[in-house]
Structures are given as C-alpha cells and as structure tokens.
N, C-alpha and C positions, 0 to 999 in steps of 0.2 A: 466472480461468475465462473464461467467454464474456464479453464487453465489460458487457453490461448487462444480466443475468441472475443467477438464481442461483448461491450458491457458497458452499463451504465456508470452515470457520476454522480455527484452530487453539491449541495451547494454552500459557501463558504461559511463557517462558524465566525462570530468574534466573540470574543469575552467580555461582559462586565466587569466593570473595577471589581467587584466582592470574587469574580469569579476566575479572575485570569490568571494566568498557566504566568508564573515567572520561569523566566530561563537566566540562566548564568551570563555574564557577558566574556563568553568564550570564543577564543579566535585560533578561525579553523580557516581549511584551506590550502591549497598548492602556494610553496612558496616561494614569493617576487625573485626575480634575479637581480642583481648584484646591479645589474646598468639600468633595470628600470626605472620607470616615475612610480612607484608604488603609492603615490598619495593622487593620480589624477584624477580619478573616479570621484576621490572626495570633494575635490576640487572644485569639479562639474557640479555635483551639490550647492556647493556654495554660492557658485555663479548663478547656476539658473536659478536659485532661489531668491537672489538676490536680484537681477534683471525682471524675473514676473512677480516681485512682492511677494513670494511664497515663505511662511517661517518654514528655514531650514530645516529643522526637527519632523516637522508633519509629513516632509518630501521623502526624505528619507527611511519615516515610519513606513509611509502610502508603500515607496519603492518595493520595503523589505519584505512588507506584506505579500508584494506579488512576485518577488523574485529571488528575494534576498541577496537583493543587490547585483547576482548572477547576469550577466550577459550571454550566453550559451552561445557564444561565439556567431548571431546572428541568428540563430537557428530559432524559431516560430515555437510555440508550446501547443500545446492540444487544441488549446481551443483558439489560436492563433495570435499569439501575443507575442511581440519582439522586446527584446531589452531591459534594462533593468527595470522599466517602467511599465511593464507590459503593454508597451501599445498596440492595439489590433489592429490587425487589415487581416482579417478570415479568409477575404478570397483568395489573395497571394499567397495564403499560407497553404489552402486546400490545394491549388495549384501544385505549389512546391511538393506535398503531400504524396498527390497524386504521380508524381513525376520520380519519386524515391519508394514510392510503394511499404503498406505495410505487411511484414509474412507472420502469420501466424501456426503455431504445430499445436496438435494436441488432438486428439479423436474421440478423448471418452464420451462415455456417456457422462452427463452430467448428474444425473440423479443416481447412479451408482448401486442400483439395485438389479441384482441378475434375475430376481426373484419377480421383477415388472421392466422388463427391457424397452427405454422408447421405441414406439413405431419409427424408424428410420425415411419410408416415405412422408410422414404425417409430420415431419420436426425437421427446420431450418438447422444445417451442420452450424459448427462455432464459428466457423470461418467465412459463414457466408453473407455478412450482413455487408452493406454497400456506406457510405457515408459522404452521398453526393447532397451535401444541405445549402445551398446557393442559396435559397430564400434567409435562413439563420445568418447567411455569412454579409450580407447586407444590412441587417439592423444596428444599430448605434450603438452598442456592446460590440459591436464584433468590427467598427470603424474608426477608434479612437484615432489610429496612426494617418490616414489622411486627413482627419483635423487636426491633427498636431500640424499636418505638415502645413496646413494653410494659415494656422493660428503662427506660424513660425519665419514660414517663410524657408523651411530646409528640407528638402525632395527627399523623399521618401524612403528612397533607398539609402539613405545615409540615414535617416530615424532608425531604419531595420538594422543596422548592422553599427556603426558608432556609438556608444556606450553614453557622449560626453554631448552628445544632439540626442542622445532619447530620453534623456535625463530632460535636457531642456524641454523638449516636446512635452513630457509628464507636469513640468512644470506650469506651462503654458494651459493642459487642459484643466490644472485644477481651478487654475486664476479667472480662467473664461469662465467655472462651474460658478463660482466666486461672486463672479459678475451675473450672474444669469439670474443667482439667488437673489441678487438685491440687495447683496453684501458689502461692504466698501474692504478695500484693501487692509489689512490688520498684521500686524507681528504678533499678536497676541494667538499660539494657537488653540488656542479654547473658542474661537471663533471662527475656524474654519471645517466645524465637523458636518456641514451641510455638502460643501464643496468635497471633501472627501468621500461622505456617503453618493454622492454623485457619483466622481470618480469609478465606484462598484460596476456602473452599470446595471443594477438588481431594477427586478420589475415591481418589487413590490418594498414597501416601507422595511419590514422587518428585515428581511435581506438587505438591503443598503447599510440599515442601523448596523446587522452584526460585523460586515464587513469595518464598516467607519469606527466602534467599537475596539475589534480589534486593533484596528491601526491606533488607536490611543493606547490600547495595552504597551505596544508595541513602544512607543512613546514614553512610557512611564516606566517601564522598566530599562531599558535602551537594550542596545546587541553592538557587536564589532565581530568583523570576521573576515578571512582573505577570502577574496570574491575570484571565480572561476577563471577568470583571467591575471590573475596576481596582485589585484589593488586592494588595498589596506583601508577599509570602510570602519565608522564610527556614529554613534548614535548616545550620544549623554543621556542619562536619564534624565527626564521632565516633569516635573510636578506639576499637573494638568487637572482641570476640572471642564470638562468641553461643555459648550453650550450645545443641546441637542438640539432644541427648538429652533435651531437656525435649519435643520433636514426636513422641517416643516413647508419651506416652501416650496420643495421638491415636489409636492401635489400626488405623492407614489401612493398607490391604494393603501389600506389598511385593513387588511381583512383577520378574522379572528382566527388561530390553529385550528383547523380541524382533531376533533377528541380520538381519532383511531391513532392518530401520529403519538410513536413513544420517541421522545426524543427532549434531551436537557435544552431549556427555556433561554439557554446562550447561544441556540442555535435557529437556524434558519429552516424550518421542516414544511414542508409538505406531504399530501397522499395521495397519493398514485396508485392505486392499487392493481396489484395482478392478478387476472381472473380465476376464478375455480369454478370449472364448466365442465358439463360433461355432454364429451366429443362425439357418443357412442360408441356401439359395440365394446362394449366394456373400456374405453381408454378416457381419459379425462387428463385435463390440464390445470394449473399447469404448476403446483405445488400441492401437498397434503397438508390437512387441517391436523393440528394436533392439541394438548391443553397441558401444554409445555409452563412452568418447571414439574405441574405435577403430576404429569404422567411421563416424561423421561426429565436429566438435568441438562442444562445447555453448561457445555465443556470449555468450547471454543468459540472464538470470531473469527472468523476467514476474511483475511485482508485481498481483494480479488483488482484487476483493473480491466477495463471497460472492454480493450480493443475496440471499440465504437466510437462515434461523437455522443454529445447528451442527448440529441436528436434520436438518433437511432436506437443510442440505450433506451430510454422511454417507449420506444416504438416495441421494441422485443419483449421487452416485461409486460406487456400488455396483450399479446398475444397467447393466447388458451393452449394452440397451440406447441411454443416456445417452452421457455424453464425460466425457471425467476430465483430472488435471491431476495434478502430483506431491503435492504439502501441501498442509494446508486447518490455516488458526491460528485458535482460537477467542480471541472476545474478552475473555472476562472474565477469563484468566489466563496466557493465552498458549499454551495447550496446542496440539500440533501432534499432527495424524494423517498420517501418508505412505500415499498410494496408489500410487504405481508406484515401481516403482526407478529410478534416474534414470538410468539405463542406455537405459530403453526413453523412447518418443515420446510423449507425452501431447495430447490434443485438445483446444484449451485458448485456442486466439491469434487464431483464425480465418484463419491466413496460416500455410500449410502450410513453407513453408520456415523462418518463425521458429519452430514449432513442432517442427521437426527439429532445430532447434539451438538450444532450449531447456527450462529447466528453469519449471515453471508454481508458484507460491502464492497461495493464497485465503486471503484472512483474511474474516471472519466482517466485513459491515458493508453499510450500504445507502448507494449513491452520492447519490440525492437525498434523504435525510435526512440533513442534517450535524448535528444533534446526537443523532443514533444514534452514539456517538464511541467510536471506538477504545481503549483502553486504553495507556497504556503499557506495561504488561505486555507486552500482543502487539507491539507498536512493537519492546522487545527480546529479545522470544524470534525474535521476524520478522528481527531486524538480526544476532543471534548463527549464526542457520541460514542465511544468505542469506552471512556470513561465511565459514562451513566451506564452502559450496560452492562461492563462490568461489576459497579457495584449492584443492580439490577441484580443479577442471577450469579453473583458472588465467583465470578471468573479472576482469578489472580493475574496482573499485570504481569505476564512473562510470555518468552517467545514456547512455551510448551504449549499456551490457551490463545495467544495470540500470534496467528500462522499466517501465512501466507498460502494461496492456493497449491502454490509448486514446493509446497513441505507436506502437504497430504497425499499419503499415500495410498497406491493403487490397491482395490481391495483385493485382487486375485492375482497372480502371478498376469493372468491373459491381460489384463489394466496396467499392467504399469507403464510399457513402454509407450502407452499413449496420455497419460495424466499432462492436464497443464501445468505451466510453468507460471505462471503469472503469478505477483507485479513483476519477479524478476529482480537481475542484480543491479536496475537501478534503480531501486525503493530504498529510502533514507532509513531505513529500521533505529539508525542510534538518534538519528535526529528525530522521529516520528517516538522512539519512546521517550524521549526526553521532554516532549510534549503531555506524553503520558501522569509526567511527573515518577517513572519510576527507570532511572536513567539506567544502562548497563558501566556496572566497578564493579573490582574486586571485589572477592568475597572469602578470600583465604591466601595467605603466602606466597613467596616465591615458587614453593613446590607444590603449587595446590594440585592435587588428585584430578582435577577436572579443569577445562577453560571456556570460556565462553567470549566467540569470536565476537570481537568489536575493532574492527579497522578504521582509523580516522576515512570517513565518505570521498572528503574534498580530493584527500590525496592517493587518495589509493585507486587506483586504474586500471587492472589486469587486464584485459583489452579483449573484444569479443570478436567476435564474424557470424555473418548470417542474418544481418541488419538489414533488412530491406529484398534481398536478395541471396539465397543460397552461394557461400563462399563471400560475402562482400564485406570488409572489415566495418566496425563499427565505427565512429567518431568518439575519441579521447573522451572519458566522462568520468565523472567518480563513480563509485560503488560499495555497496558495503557486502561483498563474496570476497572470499579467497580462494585460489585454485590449489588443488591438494594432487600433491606429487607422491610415486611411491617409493622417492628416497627423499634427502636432506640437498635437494640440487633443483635452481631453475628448470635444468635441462634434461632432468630425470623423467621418464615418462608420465603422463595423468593414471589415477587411480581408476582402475575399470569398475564399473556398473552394469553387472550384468542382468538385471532387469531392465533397466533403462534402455539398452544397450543388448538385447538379446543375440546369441552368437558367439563375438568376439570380447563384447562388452567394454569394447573401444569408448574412451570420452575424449569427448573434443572442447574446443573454446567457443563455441557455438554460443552463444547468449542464450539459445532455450535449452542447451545441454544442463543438466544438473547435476549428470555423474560424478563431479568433481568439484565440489563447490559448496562452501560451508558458510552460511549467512549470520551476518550482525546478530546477537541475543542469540545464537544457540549454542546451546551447553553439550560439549564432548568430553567422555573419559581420556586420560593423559593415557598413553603407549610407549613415547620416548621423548626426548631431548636431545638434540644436538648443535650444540654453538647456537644459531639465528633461529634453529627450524624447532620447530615442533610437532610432533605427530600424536595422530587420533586415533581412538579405534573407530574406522568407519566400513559399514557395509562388511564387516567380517577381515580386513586389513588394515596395519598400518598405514596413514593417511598425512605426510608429512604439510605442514606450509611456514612460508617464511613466515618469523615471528622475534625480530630483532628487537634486543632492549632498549634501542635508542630512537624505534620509530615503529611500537608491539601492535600488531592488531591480533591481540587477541590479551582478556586480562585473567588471572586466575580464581578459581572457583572452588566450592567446596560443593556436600552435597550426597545423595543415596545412586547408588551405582546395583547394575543388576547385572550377575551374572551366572554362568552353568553351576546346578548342583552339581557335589562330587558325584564321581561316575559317571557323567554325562558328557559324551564328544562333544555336541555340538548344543545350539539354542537354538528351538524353532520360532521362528518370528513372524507373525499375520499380519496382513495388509488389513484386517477388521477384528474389534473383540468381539466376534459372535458367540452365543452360549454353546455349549455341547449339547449333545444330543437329547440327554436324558431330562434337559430342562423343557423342551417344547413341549408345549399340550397336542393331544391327537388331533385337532383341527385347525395346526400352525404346520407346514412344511418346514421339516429340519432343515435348515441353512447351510453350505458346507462349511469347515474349518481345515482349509489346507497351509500349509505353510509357505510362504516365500520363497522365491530361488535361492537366497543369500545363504550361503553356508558361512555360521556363527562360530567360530572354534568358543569351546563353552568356558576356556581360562581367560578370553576376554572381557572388557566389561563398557556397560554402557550407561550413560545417565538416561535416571529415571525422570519422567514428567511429570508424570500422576500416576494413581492408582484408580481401575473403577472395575467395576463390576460388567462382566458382558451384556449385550445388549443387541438386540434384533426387536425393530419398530417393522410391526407386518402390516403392510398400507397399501396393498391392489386394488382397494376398492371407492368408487364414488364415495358411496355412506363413510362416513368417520366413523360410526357406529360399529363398525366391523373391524377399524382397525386395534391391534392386539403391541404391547409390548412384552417382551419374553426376557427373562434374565437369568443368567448365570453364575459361572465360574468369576475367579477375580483374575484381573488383568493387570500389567504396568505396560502404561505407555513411555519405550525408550528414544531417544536421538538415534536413530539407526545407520541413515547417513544424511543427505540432503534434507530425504521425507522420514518424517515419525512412521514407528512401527509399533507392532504391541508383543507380547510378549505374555504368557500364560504365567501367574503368579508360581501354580505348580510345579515349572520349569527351571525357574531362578533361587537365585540368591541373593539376597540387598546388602550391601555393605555402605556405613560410611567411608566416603572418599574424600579428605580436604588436611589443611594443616592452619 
C-alpha cells in the first residue's frame, strides 16, 4: 500500500500435496553459545507432546507453520500471538501496542500522478488510520493463550514469554480441538488434521483446510533451523496421508469462491471489493479501470505491509474515498481478500507509472515493530499468489519485478524524500523467495562483475532507531539490509542520499531511512574489493559493506550492466519512463521528463532490470472510455540505489558484466 501507512492483510495459504513448495532442510540462524542447552526447545516438543498425546511431528509442523519455531523474545506478532505456538491474547498485545506506539514516515501521494493530484481535504493521510479493534481482540482466534492457560493450569504470563510452557499450552489446544471433534487420542498423524485445522482459527472450511494443508506439507517435507533464541529445532520428514474428513466435524461453512477472485485454488481467497465511484466534481475514487495486459503489460508486484490491523485494512480499501491496492494477506493465516481485478490500476506505489504496471499486496504488519512478526502462513500463501500471477502475466521471479514498496521510486525529484519505505528491512526476502521456488545463488565466479546481496536473515542484525519513537533503538532482529559505508571500515561514515535526504543528504540507521541500505535479491555493479568489504556503484558513489568469506552476504553475479556513452559526463536517471514529447497526441498533455538529483559519473555502471518502452497511462477521468495510453522511447530499468531508476536506452551503453 502506501510506503508507511496503513494496509491491509491477508489470509493464510497451504499447499496440496501435488502443489507444495519443498524447501531444503537448511539450518539457519544466530548461533548457540558454547554454555547453552541448545537442544531445550526441542525437548519442550517432545514433552508436551508426549504429556497431551500429541504426535510430535504435527506439533512441531502446527508450530513452524506460525512461527518457525521463533520465540521473538516474548514479543506479540501483529495480530497478537506469543511464542512459538502463536498463542493469542489480542487484548494484551493491543495494549502493549498501544503503549510502544507505531511511527509511520512517508507523505506521498499514493497514486503518483501529478497529472490528477488527490484532493488532500477529500483523502485520509497514510498515517492516519486508528487500530482500536476491542471487539476483533475478543473472538476465539484472537484468545487462544487464556485457554491454554486454563487447559494448563500455567498463568499466562509465563505462556507469553517461556518458549518451553507455550509449547505445552499449543500442545494442550490441539488435544482439547481433538477432543471437541469426537476424535480419540491417536499417534497416528494422519488423524489429527481436523484438530489442526482447528487450531487455524479460520471462519470458514476452506481457510482451516489450507492452513491444516499446509502444516502437513510442512510435515512431509520436514525443516531444521536455529530458532531466534539459539535452540537447535528438527522436524524429520513424515510420510503422511491425512485423513481430511475428520475437519468435517468442525461444522465451518462451506461456501463456493466467488468468480471475480484471481487467485491459485491452494489458496484461501475472498472478494472484497473497492469501489469505483464517482465523488463529483470531477474526482472519483478510488482506483482506475483499466484492460490490463492488453492495453499496458503488468511489470511488477509490489510487496507493501499494512501498517493497520486486518480490521482497518478492510475498512480503508472499501472507502471511495481512500486508495486501494489488489490483496491485502492477513497475518495470522494467511488469508487473502482481492479488491480490484488485476486487470484494472490500483493506487498503491505512489509513482504513477509503476502503479500502471503493477499488481499491489499488503500483508497485515507494522514496519517499525519488528516483532509484530509475520507468520509463515502468510510468508506462503503470499509466495503461492505472487507465483500464479507471475506466471499470469509472465513476470520473472526476481527482485527487478518483485519489489518492495520502499524500492519504488519517487517519480520527480519533489517525491522522493517522501516515498514509503515499507515492508522494510525486516521482510525475509531470501526466505520469502525461497518459497517462490526461485532461491538467491551465485550466478558467476569469485569475481563476478555484479553481486546480488543475500545476508543469512537470522544472523545478520545491523541494528536500527526510530522504532516506535523518533531516536528510540529498535529490539535486536534479523534482517536481510546491509548498511553501506563510504569506505571499507564500520566506522567510516554512511553513504549520503541526496534525494532521500535533501540538503546535506545525511543517512542514518533510522529503520525508515533507505539512504544506505541494500536489500536481499538486489543485483549491484562491482566498483571494488577490499579484504571483507565490498563496494557498489550506488546513487552515483562508491557504496562499501561488509562482505567476509567466512560469513558473505552478498553472492556473486553475472549479467547486462548500463553505462555512459563515450563523451558523456554523466547519466541522466528518471524517477518515471515517460514518453518524450513528440510521442503524445494533441489531446494528451505532454507529461514532463526531468531527471533525478543523482549526479551519475557516466564511466560508472549499473545493473540492468529490464528493458521497456515508455509509457504514460492518461486516466483523470470517471469514463474509462477516455482513458489513453501513450508510448515511446525505450527505457532500461537499472539498481540505482536502494529504489530502481530508469534510464533512457539513448543515453547508455549495455555491457556484459560476469566471469
């Protein structure tokens, strides 16, 4: 949605056997100290599975489903779940919420066209949505942790924050699910997929199923991985055939998809649609109709998060008023709502051209609370729908078509210092495309021409401020950013950003700062080497970050590289590929094409994304009927620095870059 504001979620994916996402069993992670029990976590498994008759296996699937095992050192997730088990108590968590406060930056406009500026009285700012949902935090999804705690007999606050009692509490609610069903006690887990789909919480059969689903995937291929706290977790793979007819007695409606919903049949979709109404006097809300792929191509998917609850996301995308996106995934299961058909245009990027040739998702999460934590759930119902639409409208699985809000760039110099930032550097990118099924490796030698940063998540920590509060350090998290110095030294200063950053173009550790900060899956040109460090060309400088051989985030790349034709100082770079002039008909207003603040020395070079052709989608009006697209010159979109930039084909030169 907007950079750093609110937004919707959506709702858990699982997989069918025929359809599910294998992962490697790869073990990641901060790693144990030398005096710890690094096996207690698993421990905890085995006891309380053993104490509430739970097969181990399914405990441990369920867990990993919602946490992957993670404990987030007590800390509540979005939609209020503690521990590895995610157990809910909403209200205590809204409290705690409230009490640390969420800060969100960002000003743009969301729709990104100067050419229909929103009325600013007529449209709620990004920042302003409220998230008092006391009725939501009351329902039985959002209370599992006080019946743990009575199913248990262990106060509550020690289920919130005890890793080795939340376990058991998880334990405890699937057995009572178990019970409830009509079920008897069983080792066999192929008999406990009713209790699991329970477990979910989902209102409706097919959400239960894909959550319960996936935890079998999850099951049958197994995972291991050092868990946030330093325990050393394991999951064997299980040769599984679940009995589903046991989620039968679960009594959850069954209703059929609605035919507007585009979304892959492993997932859990609704339709929610956002209106398109006209406000008068000539304004309307609150997206454009379009008849997308054939009258523009969709390029990209913008990966966005909520800053809302699901509550309030739903509530804003339904206002005429407001701005809307395609999905919105809620966190606690993955459940996805579709507001527009992806046909038409969503207001969503705040850069009007990416938002013509894009498809928008919100998932449910707050960028400076990083342990407001995502779910795995959403992670792959988010990776399974962003799959179908890629093959959909033939988007390549890479970080060039697969962005993040806070990689789009601002489309005029006056936009940039205010573009959001969202998900932010703690969105799992290597983990989320490895769900993708298109993981980030090499791609060329030790001296590959290009690199494309991939930091292990778990371990990598650079540490932020402005969490909650202007100046207030963040809580230790992983992240997949690296901060980028302007030598080969910690202590060397950050790389300035002077759009970002108008002025001095000072960057700081600020969590919504991006001036310095290079995300999982993006591909930069090499500039140098030195011992640990390695530099980029970014933003027009060398762009150092650590990048040791014994512990790399970042792997080598190969690839087409864009730089200054001979005789040319510099490279000019656009925040939009708009056509030139000479392409517009007499009754399209010529758009400008000014260039960037960024001064490009033109013997630098930058990886290329793609290539396309310009483009201006002209849409002021109610009637679709009137809107026009215009096209041009050619374009390559490069890695400019944090955010893509585009770059006039006429201006460059392409070399292969790799070894």
């Amino acid at each position: 949605m907007r950079g750093r504001a609110p937004r919707p979620r959506a709702i858990a994916v699982a997989a069918t056997a025929a359809t599910a996402i294998a992962l490697p069993l790869l073990l990641t992670g901060p790693p144990a100290t030398a005096d710890s029990d690094d096996t207690a976590l698993q421990a905890a498994f085995a006891e309380a599975a053993d104490r509430y008759g739970v097969p181990e296996g399914v405990l441990l699937a369920v867990s990993y489903l919602e946490s992957r095992w993670d404990g987030h050192g007590g800390a509540a997730s979005v939609t209020g779940g503690y521990g590895p088990m995610h157990l809910t108590d909403a209200a205590t968590a809204l409290a705690e919420s409230t009490a640390r406060g969420h800060h969100a930056d960002g000003t743009e406009d969301p729709r990104g066209d100067d050419s229909r500026p929103l009325p600013a009285a007529d449209r709620p700012g990004a920042d302003s949505a409220t998230d008092a949902v006391p009725a939501a935090a009351r329902t039985p999804a959002a209370t599992t942790l006080p019946r743990a705690a009575a199913l248990t007999d262990i106060p509550a606050d020690e289920l919130r924050t005890d890793e080795a009692a939340n376990v058991a509490g998880g334990a405890a609610l699937l057995a009572d699910a178990q019970r409830a069903l009509g079920a008897p006690a069983s080792d066999d887990p192929a008999d406990w997929y009713g209790a699991v789909a329970a477990y979910a919480g989902a209102e409706t059969r097919e959400a239960a199923e894909v959550f319960a689903d996936d935890v079998y995937d999850v099951l049958a291929t197994g995972a291991r991985r050092v868990t946030d706290s330093g325990q050393r977790v394991t999951l064997a793979p299980v040769a599984v055939t679940p009995d589903t007819a046991t989620a039968d007695a679960l009594g959850l409606p069954v209703g059929g998809r609605d035919p507007e919903v585009e979304c892959p049949r492993t997932v859990a979709c609704d339709w929610i649609p956002a209106p398109y109404q006209d406000l008068g006097g000539g304004d309307y809300g609150n997206h454009d109709l379009a008849d997308r792929p054939d009258s523009q191509d969709v390029d990209y998917i913008v990966i966005h998060d909520t800053e809302a609850t699901w509550e309030t996301t739903l509530d804003l995308v339904q206002d005429p008023t407001y701005v809307s996106w395609h999905y919105s995934l809620r966190s606690s299961d993955g459940q996805i709502a579709q507001h527009l058909r992806t046909k038409d245009v969503g207001w969503h990027a705040g850069n009007w051209y990416v938002n013509a040739k894009s498809i928008g998702l919100e998932h449910e999460g707050f960028l400076t609370d990083p342990d407001a934590w995502y779910t795995e759930a959403m992670y792959r119902t988010s990776a399974r729908l962003v799959r179908y639409l890629a093959r959909a409208y033939d988007i390549p699985l890479d970080r060039q078509h697969i962005v993040g809000h806070d990689n789009v760039q601002g489309p005029t110099n006056a936009n940039v210092a205010g573009m959001h930032t969202d998900p932010g550097p703690y969105w799992d990118w290597s983990h989320y495309f490895e769900l993708l099924g298109a993981p980030f490796h090499a791609t060329a030698g030790p001296r590959g021409g290009l690199v494309t940063i991939a930091p292990d998540y778990d371990t990598n920590s650079p540490g932020y401020v402005d969490c909650g509060s202007p100046g207030r350090q963040c809580p230790p998290h992983g992240s997949g950013a690296v901060r980028l110095h302007t030598a080969p030294s910690h202590e060397a200063p950050l790389v300035r950003d002077i759009g970002t950053h108008p002025g001095d173009g000072e960057s700081s550790t600020g969590v919504n700062d991006v001036g310095a900060r290079a995300s999982a899956g993006q591909t930069f040109a090499v500039a140098d080497r030195s011992g640990d460090w390695t530099a980029i060309w970014y933003l027009g400088q060398e762009a150092w970050f650590h990048n040791p051989a014994d512990a790399p985030t970042a792997v080598n790349a190969r690839g087409l590289v864009a730089t200054g034709r001979d005789g040319a100082a510099t490279i000019p770079v656009y925040g939009r590929a708009y056509p030139e002039a000479a392409a517009y008909p007499p009754d399209v207003p010529v758009q400008s094409v000014v260039p960037l603040a960024y001064q490009i020395p033109a013997d630098q070079e930058y990886a290329v994304g793609l290539r396309t052709d310009s483009e201006y989608y002209r849409a002021v009006t109610f009637d679709p009927a009137e809107h026009q697209v215009v096209r041009g010159e050619e374009y390559y979109q490069i890695q400019l620095g944090h955010r893509i930039g585009f770059v006039r084909a006429a201006d460059v030169e392409l070399r292969w870059s790799g070894s």
